[in-house]
C-alpha positions as CSV (number, residue, x, y, z in Angstrom):
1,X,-198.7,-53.6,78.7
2,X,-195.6,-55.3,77.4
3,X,-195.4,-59.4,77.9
4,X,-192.0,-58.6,78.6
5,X,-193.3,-56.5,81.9
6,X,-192.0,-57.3,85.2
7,X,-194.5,-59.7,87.0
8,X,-194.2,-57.9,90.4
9,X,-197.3,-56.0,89.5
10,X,-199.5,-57.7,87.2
11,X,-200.6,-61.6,87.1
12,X,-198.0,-63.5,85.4
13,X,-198.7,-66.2,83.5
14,X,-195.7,-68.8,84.0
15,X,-196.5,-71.0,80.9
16,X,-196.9,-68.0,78.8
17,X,-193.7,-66.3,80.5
18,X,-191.9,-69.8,80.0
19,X,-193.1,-69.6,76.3
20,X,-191.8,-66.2,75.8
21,X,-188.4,-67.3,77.3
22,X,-187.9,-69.9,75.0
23,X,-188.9,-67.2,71.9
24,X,-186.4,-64.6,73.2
25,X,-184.0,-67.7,73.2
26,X,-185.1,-68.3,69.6
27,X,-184.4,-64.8,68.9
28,X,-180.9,-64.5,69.8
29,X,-179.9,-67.2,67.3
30,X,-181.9,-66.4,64.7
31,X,-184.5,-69.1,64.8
32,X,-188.7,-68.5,64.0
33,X,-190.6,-66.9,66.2
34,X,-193.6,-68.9,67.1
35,X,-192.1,-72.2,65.7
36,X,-194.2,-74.1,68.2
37,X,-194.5,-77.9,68.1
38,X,-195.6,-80.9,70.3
39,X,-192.5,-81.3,71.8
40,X,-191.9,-77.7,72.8
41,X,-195.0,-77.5,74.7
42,X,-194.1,-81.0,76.1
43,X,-191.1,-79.4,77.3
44,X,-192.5,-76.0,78.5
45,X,-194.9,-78.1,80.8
46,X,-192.2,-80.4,82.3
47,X,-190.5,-76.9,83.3
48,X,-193.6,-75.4,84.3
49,X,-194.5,-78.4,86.4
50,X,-190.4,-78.6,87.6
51,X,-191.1,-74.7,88.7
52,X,-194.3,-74.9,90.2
53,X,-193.2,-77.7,92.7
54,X,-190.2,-76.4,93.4
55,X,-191.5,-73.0,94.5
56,X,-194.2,-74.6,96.5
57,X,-191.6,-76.9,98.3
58,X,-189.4,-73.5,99.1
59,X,-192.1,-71.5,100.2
60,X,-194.2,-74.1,102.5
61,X,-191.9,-76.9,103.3
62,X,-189.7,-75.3,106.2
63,X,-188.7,-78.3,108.1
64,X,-188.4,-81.0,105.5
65,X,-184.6,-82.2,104.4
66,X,-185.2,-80.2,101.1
67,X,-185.4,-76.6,102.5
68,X,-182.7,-77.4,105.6
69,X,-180.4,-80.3,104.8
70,X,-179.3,-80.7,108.5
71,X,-183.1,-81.3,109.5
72,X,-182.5,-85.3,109.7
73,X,-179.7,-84.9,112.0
74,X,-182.5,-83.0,114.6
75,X,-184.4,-85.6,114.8
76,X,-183.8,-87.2,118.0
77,X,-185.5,-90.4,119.0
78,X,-187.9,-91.2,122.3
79,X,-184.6,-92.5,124.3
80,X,-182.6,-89.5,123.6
81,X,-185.3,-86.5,124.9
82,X,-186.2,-89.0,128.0
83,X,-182.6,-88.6,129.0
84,X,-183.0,-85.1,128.0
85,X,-185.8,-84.8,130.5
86,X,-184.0,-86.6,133.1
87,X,-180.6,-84.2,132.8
88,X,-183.2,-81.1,132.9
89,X,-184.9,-82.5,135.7
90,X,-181.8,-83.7,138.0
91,X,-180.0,-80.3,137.6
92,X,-183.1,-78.0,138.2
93,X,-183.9,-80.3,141.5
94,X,-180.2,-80.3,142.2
95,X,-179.9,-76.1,142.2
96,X,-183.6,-76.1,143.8
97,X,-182.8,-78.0,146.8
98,X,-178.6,-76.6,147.1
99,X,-179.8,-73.0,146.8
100,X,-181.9,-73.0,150.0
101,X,-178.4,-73.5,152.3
102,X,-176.0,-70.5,151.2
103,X,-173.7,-70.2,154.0
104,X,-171.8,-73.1,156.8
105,X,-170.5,-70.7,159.6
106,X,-167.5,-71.8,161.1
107,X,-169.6,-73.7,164.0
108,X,-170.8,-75.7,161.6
109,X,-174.3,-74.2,161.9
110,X,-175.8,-73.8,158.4
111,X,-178.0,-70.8,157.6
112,X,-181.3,-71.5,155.0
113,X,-181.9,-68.4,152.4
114,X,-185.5,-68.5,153.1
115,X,-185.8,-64.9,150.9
116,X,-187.9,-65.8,148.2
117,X,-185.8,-63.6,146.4
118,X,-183.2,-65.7,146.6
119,X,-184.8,-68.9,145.6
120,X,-186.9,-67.1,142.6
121,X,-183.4,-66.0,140.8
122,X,-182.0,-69.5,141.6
123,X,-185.1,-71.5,140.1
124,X,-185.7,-68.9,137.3
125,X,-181.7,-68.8,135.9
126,X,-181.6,-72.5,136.2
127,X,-184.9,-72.9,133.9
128,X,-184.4,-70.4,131.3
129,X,-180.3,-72.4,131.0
130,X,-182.1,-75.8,130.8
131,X,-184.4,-74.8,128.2
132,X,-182.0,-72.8,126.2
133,X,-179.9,-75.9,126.3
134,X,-182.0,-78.8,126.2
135,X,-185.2,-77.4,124.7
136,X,-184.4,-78.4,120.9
137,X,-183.9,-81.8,122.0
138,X,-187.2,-83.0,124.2
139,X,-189.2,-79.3,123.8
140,X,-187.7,-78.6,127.2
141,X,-190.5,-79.4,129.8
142,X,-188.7,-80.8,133.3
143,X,-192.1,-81.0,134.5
144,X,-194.9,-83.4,134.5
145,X,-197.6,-81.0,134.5
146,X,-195.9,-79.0,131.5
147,X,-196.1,-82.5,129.5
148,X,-199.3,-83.1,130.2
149,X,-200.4,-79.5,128.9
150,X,-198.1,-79.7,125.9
151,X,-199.4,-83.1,125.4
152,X,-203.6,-82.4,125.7
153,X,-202.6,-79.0,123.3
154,X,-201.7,-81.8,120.4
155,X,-197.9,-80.8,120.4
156,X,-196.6,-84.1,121.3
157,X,-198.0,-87.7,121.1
158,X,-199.7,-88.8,123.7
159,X,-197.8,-92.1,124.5
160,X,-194.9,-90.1,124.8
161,X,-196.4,-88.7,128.1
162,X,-195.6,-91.7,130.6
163,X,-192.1,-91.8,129.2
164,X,-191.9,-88.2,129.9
165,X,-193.2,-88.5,133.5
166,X,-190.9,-91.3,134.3
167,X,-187.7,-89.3,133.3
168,X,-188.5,-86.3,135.1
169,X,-189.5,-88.0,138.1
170,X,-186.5,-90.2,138.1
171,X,-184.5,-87.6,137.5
172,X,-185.7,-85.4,140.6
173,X,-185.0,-87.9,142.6
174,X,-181.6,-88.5,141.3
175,X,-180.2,-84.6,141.6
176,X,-182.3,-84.8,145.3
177,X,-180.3,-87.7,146.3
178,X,-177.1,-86.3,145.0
179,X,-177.5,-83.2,147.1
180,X,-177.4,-85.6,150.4
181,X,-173.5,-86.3,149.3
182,X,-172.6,-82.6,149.3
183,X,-174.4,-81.3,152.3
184,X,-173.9,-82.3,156.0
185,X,-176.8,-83.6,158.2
186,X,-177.6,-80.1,159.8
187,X,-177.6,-78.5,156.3
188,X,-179.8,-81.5,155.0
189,X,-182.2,-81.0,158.0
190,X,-182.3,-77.3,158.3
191,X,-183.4,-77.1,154.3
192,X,-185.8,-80.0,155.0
193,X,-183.9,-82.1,151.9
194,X,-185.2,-79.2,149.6
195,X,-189.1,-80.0,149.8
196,X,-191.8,-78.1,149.1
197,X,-194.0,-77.5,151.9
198,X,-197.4,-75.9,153.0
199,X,-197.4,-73.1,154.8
200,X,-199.0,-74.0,158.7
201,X,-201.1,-70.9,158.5
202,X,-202.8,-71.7,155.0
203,X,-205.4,-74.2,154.3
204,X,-204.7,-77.0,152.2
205,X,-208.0,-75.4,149.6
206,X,-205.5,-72.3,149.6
207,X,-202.2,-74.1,149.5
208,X,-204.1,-76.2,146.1
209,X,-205.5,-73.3,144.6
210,X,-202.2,-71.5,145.1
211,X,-200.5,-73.8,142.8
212,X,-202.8,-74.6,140.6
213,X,-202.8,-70.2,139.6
214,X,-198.8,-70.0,139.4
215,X,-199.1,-73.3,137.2
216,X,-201.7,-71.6,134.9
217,X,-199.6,-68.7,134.4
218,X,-196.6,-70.7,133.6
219,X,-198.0,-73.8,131.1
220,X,-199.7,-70.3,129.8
221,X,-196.6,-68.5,128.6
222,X,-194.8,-72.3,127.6
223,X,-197.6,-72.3,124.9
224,X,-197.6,-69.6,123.6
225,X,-193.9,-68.9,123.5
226,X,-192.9,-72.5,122.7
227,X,-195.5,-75.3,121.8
228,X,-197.0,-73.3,119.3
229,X,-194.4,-72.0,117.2
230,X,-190.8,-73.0,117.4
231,X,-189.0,-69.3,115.6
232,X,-189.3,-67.6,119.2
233,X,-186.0,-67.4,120.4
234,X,-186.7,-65.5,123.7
235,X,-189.0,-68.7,124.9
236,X,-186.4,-69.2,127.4
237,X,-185.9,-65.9,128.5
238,X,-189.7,-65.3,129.3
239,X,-190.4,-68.8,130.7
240,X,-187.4,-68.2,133.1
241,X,-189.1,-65.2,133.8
242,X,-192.7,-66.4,134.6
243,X,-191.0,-69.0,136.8
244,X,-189.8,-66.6,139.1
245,X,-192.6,-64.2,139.7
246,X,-194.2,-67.1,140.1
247,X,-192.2,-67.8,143.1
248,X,-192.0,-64.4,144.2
249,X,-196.1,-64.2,144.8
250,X,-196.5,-67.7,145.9
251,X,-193.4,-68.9,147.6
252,X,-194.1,-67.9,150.9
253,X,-197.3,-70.0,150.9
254,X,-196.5,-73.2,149.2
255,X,-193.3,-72.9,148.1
256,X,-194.3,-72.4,144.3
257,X,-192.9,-75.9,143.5
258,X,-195.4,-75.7,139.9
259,X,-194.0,-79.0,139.5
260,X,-194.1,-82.7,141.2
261,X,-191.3,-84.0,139.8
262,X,-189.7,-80.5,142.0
263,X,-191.7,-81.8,145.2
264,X,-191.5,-86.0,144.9
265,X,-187.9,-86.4,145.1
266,X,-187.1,-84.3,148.3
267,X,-189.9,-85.4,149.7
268,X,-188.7,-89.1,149.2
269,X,-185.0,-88.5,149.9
270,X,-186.0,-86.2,152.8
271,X,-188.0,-89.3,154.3
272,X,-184.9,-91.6,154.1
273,X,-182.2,-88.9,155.1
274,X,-183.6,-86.5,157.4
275,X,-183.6,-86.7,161.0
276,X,-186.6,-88.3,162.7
277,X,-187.1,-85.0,164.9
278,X,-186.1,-83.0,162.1
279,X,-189.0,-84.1,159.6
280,X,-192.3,-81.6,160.0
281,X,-196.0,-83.4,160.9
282,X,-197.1,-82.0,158.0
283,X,-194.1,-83.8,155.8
284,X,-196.8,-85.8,153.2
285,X,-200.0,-84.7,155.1
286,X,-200.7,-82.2,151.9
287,X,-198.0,-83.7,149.4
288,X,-201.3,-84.4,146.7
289,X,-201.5,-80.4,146.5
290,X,-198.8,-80.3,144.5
291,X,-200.2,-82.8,142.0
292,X,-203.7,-81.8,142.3
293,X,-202.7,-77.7,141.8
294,X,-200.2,-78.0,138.8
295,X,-202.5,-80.9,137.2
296,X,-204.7,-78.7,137.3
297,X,-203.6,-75.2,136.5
298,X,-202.2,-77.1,133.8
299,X,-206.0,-78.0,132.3
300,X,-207.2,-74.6,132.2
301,X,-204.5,-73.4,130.7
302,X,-204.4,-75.6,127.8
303,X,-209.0,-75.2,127.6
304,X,-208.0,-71.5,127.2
305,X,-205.4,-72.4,124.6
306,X,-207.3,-74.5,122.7
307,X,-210.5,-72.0,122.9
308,X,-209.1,-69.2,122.0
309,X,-205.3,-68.6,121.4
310,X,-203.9,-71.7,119.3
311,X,-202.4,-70.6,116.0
312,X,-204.0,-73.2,114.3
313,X,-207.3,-75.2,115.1
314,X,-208.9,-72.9,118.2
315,X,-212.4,-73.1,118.9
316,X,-213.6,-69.9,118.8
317,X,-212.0,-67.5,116.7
Protein backbone atom coordinates (compact mmCIF):
# COMPACT_ATOMS: atom_id res chain seq x y z
CA UNK A 1 0.00 0.00 0.00
CA UNK A 2 0.70 3.50 -1.19
CA UNK A 3 2.43 6.09 1.47
CA UNK A 4 0.24 8.32 -0.07
CA UNK A 5 -2.87 6.15 1.44
CA UNK A 6 -5.48 7.76 3.56
CA UNK A 7 -4.47 7.14 7.32
CA UNK A 8 -8.11 6.38 8.34
CA UNK A 9 -7.34 2.71 8.00
CA UNK A 10 -3.84 1.96 8.48
CA UNK A 11 -1.22 3.31 11.18
CA UNK A 12 0.10 6.49 10.15
CA UNK A 13 3.27 7.45 10.71
CA UNK A 14 3.21 11.43 11.29
CA UNK A 15 6.95 12.03 10.91
CA UNK A 16 7.05 9.97 7.94
CA UNK A 17 3.66 11.52 6.55
CA UNK A 18 5.29 14.99 7.54
CA UNK A 19 8.39 13.84 5.47
CA UNK A 20 6.43 12.96 2.59
CA UNK A 21 4.55 16.35 2.72
CA UNK A 22 7.48 18.26 2.50
CA UNK A 23 8.81 15.80 -0.69
CA UNK A 24 5.43 16.34 -2.51
CA UNK A 25 6.24 20.08 -1.70
CA UNK A 26 9.68 19.47 -3.26
CA UNK A 27 7.96 17.96 -6.18
CA UNK A 28 5.88 20.69 -7.28
CA UNK A 29 8.77 23.04 -7.75
CA UNK A 30 11.05 20.93 -9.14
CA UNK A 31 13.49 20.35 -6.23
CA UNK A 32 15.32 16.56 -5.33
CA UNK A 33 13.50 14.14 -3.90
CA UNK A 34 15.06 12.88 -0.86
CA UNK A 35 17.33 16.02 -0.42
CA UNK A 36 17.33 15.48 3.35
CA UNK A 37 19.58 17.50 5.67
CA UNK A 38 19.94 18.37 9.37
CA UNK A 39 17.92 21.13 9.23
CA UNK A 40 14.97 19.54 7.52
CA UNK A 41 14.56 16.95 10.02
CA UNK A 42 15.15 19.69 12.60
CA UNK A 43 12.25 21.27 11.18
CA UNK A 44 9.97 18.13 10.57
CA UNK A 45 10.32 17.47 14.36
CA UNK A 46 9.42 21.04 15.54
CA UNK A 47 6.17 20.40 13.36
CA UNK A 48 5.78 16.97 14.50
CA UNK A 49 6.17 18.06 18.06
CA UNK A 50 3.80 21.54 17.19
CA UNK A 51 1.14 18.72 15.94
CA UNK A 52 1.30 16.25 18.43
CA UNK A 53 0.64 18.85 21.31
CA UNK A 54 -1.77 20.52 19.67
CA UNK A 55 -3.96 17.46 18.92
CA UNK A 56 -3.54 16.30 22.41
CA UNK A 57 -4.63 19.74 23.83
CA UNK A 58 -7.90 19.53 21.37
CA UNK A 59 -8.81 16.18 22.09
CA UNK A 60 -8.39 16.08 26.10
CA UNK A 61 -8.25 19.58 27.27
CA UNK A 62 -12.17 20.50 27.25
CA UNK A 63 -12.30 23.11 29.93
CA UNK A 64 -9.04 24.87 29.65
CA UNK A 65 -8.98 28.64 27.90
CA UNK A 66 -7.32 26.95 24.79
CA UNK A 67 -10.24 24.69 23.70
CA UNK A 68 -13.17 27.38 25.07
CA UNK A 69 -11.83 30.97 25.21
CA UNK A 70 -14.79 32.15 27.42
CA UNK A 71 -13.83 29.44 30.16
CA UNK A 72 -12.01 32.21 32.37
CA UNK A 73 -15.04 34.27 32.45
CA UNK A 74 -16.97 31.00 34.27
CA UNK A 75 -14.93 30.97 36.75
CA UNK A 76 -16.67 32.46 39.59
CA UNK A 77 -15.06 32.97 42.98
CA UNK A 78 -16.16 31.53 46.67
CA UNK A 79 -18.19 34.97 47.36
CA UNK A 80 -20.04 34.80 44.20
CA UNK A 81 -21.57 30.91 44.49
CA UNK A 82 -22.25 31.70 48.41
CA UNK A 83 -24.58 34.38 47.21
CA UNK A 84 -25.57 32.02 44.65
CA UNK A 85 -26.58 29.58 47.39
CA UNK A 86 -28.16 32.14 49.35
CA UNK A 87 -30.56 33.56 46.17
CA UNK A 88 -31.37 29.63 45.63
CA UNK A 89 -32.09 29.07 49.06
CA UNK A 90 -34.29 32.34 49.92
CA UNK A 91 -36.46 31.81 46.83
CA UNK A 92 -37.02 27.98 47.24
CA UNK A 93 -37.99 28.68 51.16
CA UNK A 94 -39.90 31.78 50.00
CA UNK A 95 -42.31 29.53 47.35
CA UNK A 96 -42.07 26.56 50.00
CA UNK A 97 -43.61 28.38 52.76
CA UNK A 98 -46.16 30.93 50.29
CA UNK A 99 -47.42 27.89 48.48
CA UNK A 100 -49.07 26.25 51.51
CA UNK A 101 -51.79 29.35 51.79
CA UNK A 102 -53.52 29.56 48.18
CA UNK A 103 -56.67 31.34 48.87
CA UNK A 104 -57.88 34.60 51.65
CA UNK A 105 -61.80 34.30 51.43
CA UNK A 106 -63.45 37.38 51.84
CA UNK A 107 -63.79 36.86 55.78
CA UNK A 108 -60.41 37.03 55.97
CA UNK A 109 -60.17 33.31 56.72
CA UNK A 110 -57.17 31.75 54.85
CA UNK A 111 -57.44 28.25 53.50
CA UNK A 112 -53.81 25.91 53.68
CA UNK A 113 -53.32 23.60 50.35
CA UNK A 114 -52.47 20.76 52.52
CA UNK A 115 -52.68 18.41 49.05
CA UNK A 116 -49.30 17.11 48.72
CA UNK A 117 -50.01 17.52 45.30
CA UNK A 118 -49.96 20.86 45.51
CA UNK A 119 -46.87 21.44 47.42
CA UNK A 120 -44.90 18.54 45.33
CA UNK A 121 -45.41 20.79 41.92
CA UNK A 122 -44.63 23.94 43.87
CA UNK A 123 -41.25 22.57 45.52
CA UNK A 124 -40.37 20.54 42.29
CA UNK A 125 -40.89 23.71 39.49
CA UNK A 126 -39.15 25.96 41.90
CA UNK A 127 -35.95 23.45 42.14
CA UNK A 128 -35.57 22.37 38.61
CA UNK A 129 -35.81 26.83 37.87
CA UNK A 130 -33.08 27.44 40.54
CA UNK A 131 -30.82 24.82 39.23
CA UNK A 132 -31.32 25.61 35.63
CA UNK A 133 -30.51 29.15 36.68
CA UNK A 134 -28.08 29.13 39.24
CA UNK A 135 -26.44 25.70 38.84
CA UNK A 136 -23.46 26.81 36.55
CA UNK A 137 -22.54 29.30 39.10
CA UNK A 138 -22.31 27.28 42.74
CA UNK A 139 -23.31 23.49 41.18
CA UNK A 140 -26.76 24.38 42.32
CA UNK A 141 -27.22 22.65 45.84
CA UNK A 142 -29.70 24.95 48.12
CA UNK A 143 -29.25 22.38 50.51
CA UNK A 144 -26.83 21.49 53.29
CA UNK A 145 -27.12 17.94 53.02
CA UNK A 146 -26.62 18.05 49.13
CA UNK A 147 -23.18 19.89 49.99
CA UNK A 148 -22.09 17.70 52.20
CA UNK A 149 -22.69 14.70 49.65
CA UNK A 150 -21.27 16.63 46.74
CA UNK A 151 -18.48 17.47 49.04
CA UNK A 152 -17.51 13.67 50.68
CA UNK A 153 -17.94 12.46 46.63
CA UNK A 154 -14.58 14.78 45.97
CA UNK A 155 -16.64 17.23 43.68
CA UNK A 156 -15.99 20.30 45.71
CA UNK A 157 -13.35 21.27 48.34
CA UNK A 158 -13.97 20.58 51.48
CA UNK A 159 -13.47 24.04 53.14
CA UNK A 160 -15.97 25.28 50.88
CA UNK A 161 -18.58 23.26 52.91
CA UNK A 162 -19.11 25.70 55.97
CA UNK A 163 -19.37 28.61 53.53
CA UNK A 164 -21.97 26.63 51.78
CA UNK A 165 -23.96 25.84 54.86
CA UNK A 166 -23.93 29.35 56.05
CA UNK A 167 -25.49 30.79 52.78
CA UNK A 168 -28.11 28.41 52.56
CA UNK A 169 -29.13 28.65 56.01
CA UNK A 170 -29.00 32.41 56.01
CA UNK A 171 -30.74 32.43 53.10
CA UNK A 172 -33.76 30.27 54.42
CA UNK A 173 -34.25 32.26 56.94
CA UNK A 174 -34.16 35.37 54.91
CA UNK A 175 -37.08 34.29 52.20
CA UNK A 176 -38.96 32.74 55.63
CA UNK A 177 -38.90 36.08 57.19
CA UNK A 178 -39.88 37.80 54.04
CA UNK A 179 -42.99 35.69 53.74
CA UNK A 180 -44.14 37.20 57.33
CA UNK A 181 -44.40 40.84 55.31
CA UNK A 182 -46.78 39.39 52.63
CA UNK A 183 -49.06 37.19 54.75
CA UNK A 184 -51.49 38.30 57.51
CA UNK A 185 -51.29 36.66 61.06
CA UNK A 186 -54.09 34.09 60.37
CA UNK A 187 -52.32 33.05 57.12
CA UNK A 188 -48.95 33.00 59.03
CA UNK A 189 -50.55 30.86 61.83
CA UNK A 190 -52.72 28.61 59.81
CA UNK A 191 -49.45 27.50 57.51
CA UNK A 192 -47.53 27.23 60.79
CA UNK A 193 -44.74 30.00 59.19
CA UNK A 194 -44.11 27.21 56.48
CA UNK A 195 -42.36 24.45 58.79
CA UNK A 196 -41.84 21.16 58.40
CA UNK A 197 -43.44 19.07 60.87
CA UNK A 198 -43.87 15.36 62.19
CA UNK A 199 -46.67 13.86 61.69
CA UNK A 200 -48.56 13.06 65.55
CA UNK A 201 -49.30 9.59 64.43
CA UNK A 202 -45.61 8.63 63.38
CA UNK A 203 -42.71 8.00 65.62
CA UNK A 204 -39.84 10.08 65.56
CA UNK A 205 -37.58 6.45 64.29
CA UNK A 206 -40.16 6.66 61.42
CA UNK A 207 -40.37 10.39 60.92
CA UNK A 208 -36.05 10.02 60.77
CA UNK A 209 -35.89 7.12 58.64
CA UNK A 210 -38.51 8.82 56.39
CA UNK A 211 -36.22 11.49 55.48
CA UNK A 212 -33.30 10.06 55.56
CA UNK A 213 -34.92 7.51 52.31
CA UNK A 214 -36.39 10.58 50.21
CA UNK A 215 -32.78 12.28 50.85
CA UNK A 216 -31.04 9.13 49.52
CA UNK A 217 -33.05 9.09 46.51
CA UNK A 218 -32.52 12.69 45.77
CA UNK A 219 -28.46 13.29 46.64
CA UNK A 220 -28.64 9.88 44.45
CA UNK A 221 -29.90 11.29 41.20
CA UNK A 222 -27.81 14.96 42.04
CA UNK A 223 -24.76 12.69 41.46
CA UNK A 224 -25.26 11.02 38.96
CA UNK A 225 -26.90 13.64 36.83
CA UNK A 226 -24.80 16.57 38.01
CA UNK A 227 -21.58 16.01 40.22
CA UNK A 228 -20.24 13.58 38.07
CA UNK A 229 -20.41 14.96 34.68
CA UNK A 230 -21.30 18.40 33.83
CA UNK A 231 -22.70 17.74 29.62
CA UNK A 232 -26.20 16.56 31.15
CA UNK A 233 -28.48 19.09 30.32
CA UNK A 234 -31.67 17.45 31.67
CA UNK A 235 -29.99 17.52 35.42
CA UNK A 236 -32.56 19.92 36.28
CA UNK A 237 -35.36 18.44 34.80
CA UNK A 238 -34.81 15.06 36.62
CA UNK A 239 -33.76 16.55 39.99
CA UNK A 240 -37.00 18.67 39.86
CA UNK A 241 -38.51 15.51 39.33
CA UNK A 242 -37.10 13.31 42.16
CA UNK A 243 -37.93 16.28 44.46
CA UNK A 244 -41.43 15.92 43.95
CA UNK A 245 -42.10 12.25 44.23
CA UNK A 246 -40.22 12.65 46.92
CA UNK A 247 -42.82 14.73 48.44
CA UNK A 248 -45.63 12.85 47.06
CA UNK A 249 -44.58 9.45 49.19
CA UNK A 250 -43.39 11.24 52.19
CA UNK A 251 -45.10 14.49 52.60
CA UNK A 252 -47.94 13.40 54.53
CA UNK A 253 -45.51 11.99 57.18
CA UNK A 254 -42.81 14.46 57.66
CA UNK A 255 -43.33 16.92 55.31
CA UNK A 256 -40.40 15.76 52.92
CA UNK A 257 -38.46 18.89 53.81
CA UNK A 258 -34.90 16.65 52.44
CA UNK A 259 -33.39 19.71 53.56
CA UNK A 260 -32.55 21.82 56.91
CA UNK A 261 -31.86 24.87 55.55
CA UNK A 262 -36.02 24.18 54.24
CA UNK A 263 -36.92 23.29 57.98
CA UNK A 264 -34.50 25.94 60.27
CA UNK A 265 -35.74 29.09 59.00
CA UNK A 266 -39.62 28.63 59.51
CA UNK A 267 -38.99 27.01 62.33
CA UNK A 268 -37.12 30.10 63.70
CA UNK A 269 -39.34 32.78 62.16
CA UNK A 270 -42.34 30.69 63.18
CA UNK A 271 -41.01 30.91 66.91
CA UNK A 272 -40.78 34.73 66.77
CA UNK A 273 -44.03 35.40 64.58
CA UNK A 274 -46.55 32.86 65.29
CA UNK A 275 -49.16 33.08 67.79
CA UNK A 276 -48.39 31.61 71.23
CA UNK A 277 -51.63 29.28 70.97
CA UNK A 278 -51.01 28.92 67.47
CA UNK A 279 -47.42 27.16 67.73
CA UNK A 280 -47.83 22.98 68.01
CA UNK A 281 -46.19 21.05 71.28
CA UNK A 282 -44.37 19.32 69.04
CA UNK A 283 -42.86 22.77 67.36
CA UNK A 284 -38.81 21.69 67.91
CA UNK A 285 -39.58 18.44 69.99
CA UNK A 286 -38.36 16.45 66.73
CA UNK A 287 -36.62 19.43 64.76
CA UNK A 288 -33.07 17.09 64.82
CA UNK A 289 -34.91 14.57 62.39
CA UNK A 290 -34.57 16.74 59.80
CA UNK A 291 -30.79 17.02 60.27
CA UNK A 292 -30.24 13.50 61.41
CA UNK A 293 -32.46 11.95 58.18
CA UNK A 294 -31.01 14.12 55.32
CA UNK A 295 -27.37 13.96 56.95
CA UNK A 296 -27.81 10.86 56.72
CA UNK A 297 -29.58 9.72 53.59
CA UNK A 298 -27.01 11.86 52.26
CA UNK A 299 -24.02 9.31 53.51
CA UNK A 300 -25.30 6.34 51.91
CA UNK A 301 -25.85 7.86 49.04
CA UNK A 302 -22.49 9.10 48.36
CA UNK A 303 -20.87 5.17 50.08
CA UNK A 304 -22.93 3.78 47.10
CA UNK A 305 -21.52 6.33 44.75
CA UNK A 306 -18.22 5.98 45.59
CA UNK A 307 -18.51 1.97 45.72
CA UNK A 308 -19.86 1.46 42.79
CA UNK A 309 -21.29 4.17 40.34
CA UNK A 310 -18.50 7.03 40.16
CA UNK A 311 -17.17 7.59 36.67
CA UNK A 312 -13.89 7.75 37.77
CA UNK A 313 -12.22 6.29 40.98
CA UNK A 314 -15.17 3.75 42.42
CA UNK A 315 -14.23 1.06 44.56
CA UNK A 316 -15.48 -1.85 43.06
CA UNK A 317 -15.81 -1.99 39.53
Amino acid sequence: MSDRTSPTFQSYDLRKGLANDGEWQADGVGSKVGDSTKSKNLNIDKRAHTYEEDNFTRFTDWDSANADPNAASRKYSLITKMIAEFLGDFTFVFIGTMQAVVVTGSSSESIVADNIVHAALAHGFTIFILVAALGHISGGHFNPAVSWAVCAAGKMPIYHLPFYWFAQLLGGFCGSLYSVLIMTQKQLDSSYAGATLLNPDNKWWEGMMSEAVVTYFLCHTILLTAADTDTNVLAPLAIGLTLSIDILATGSITGASMNPARSLGPNIVGQIFLDSNSIPAHFWSYHYIYWAGPLMGASVAVILYKLFEAREGRLLR
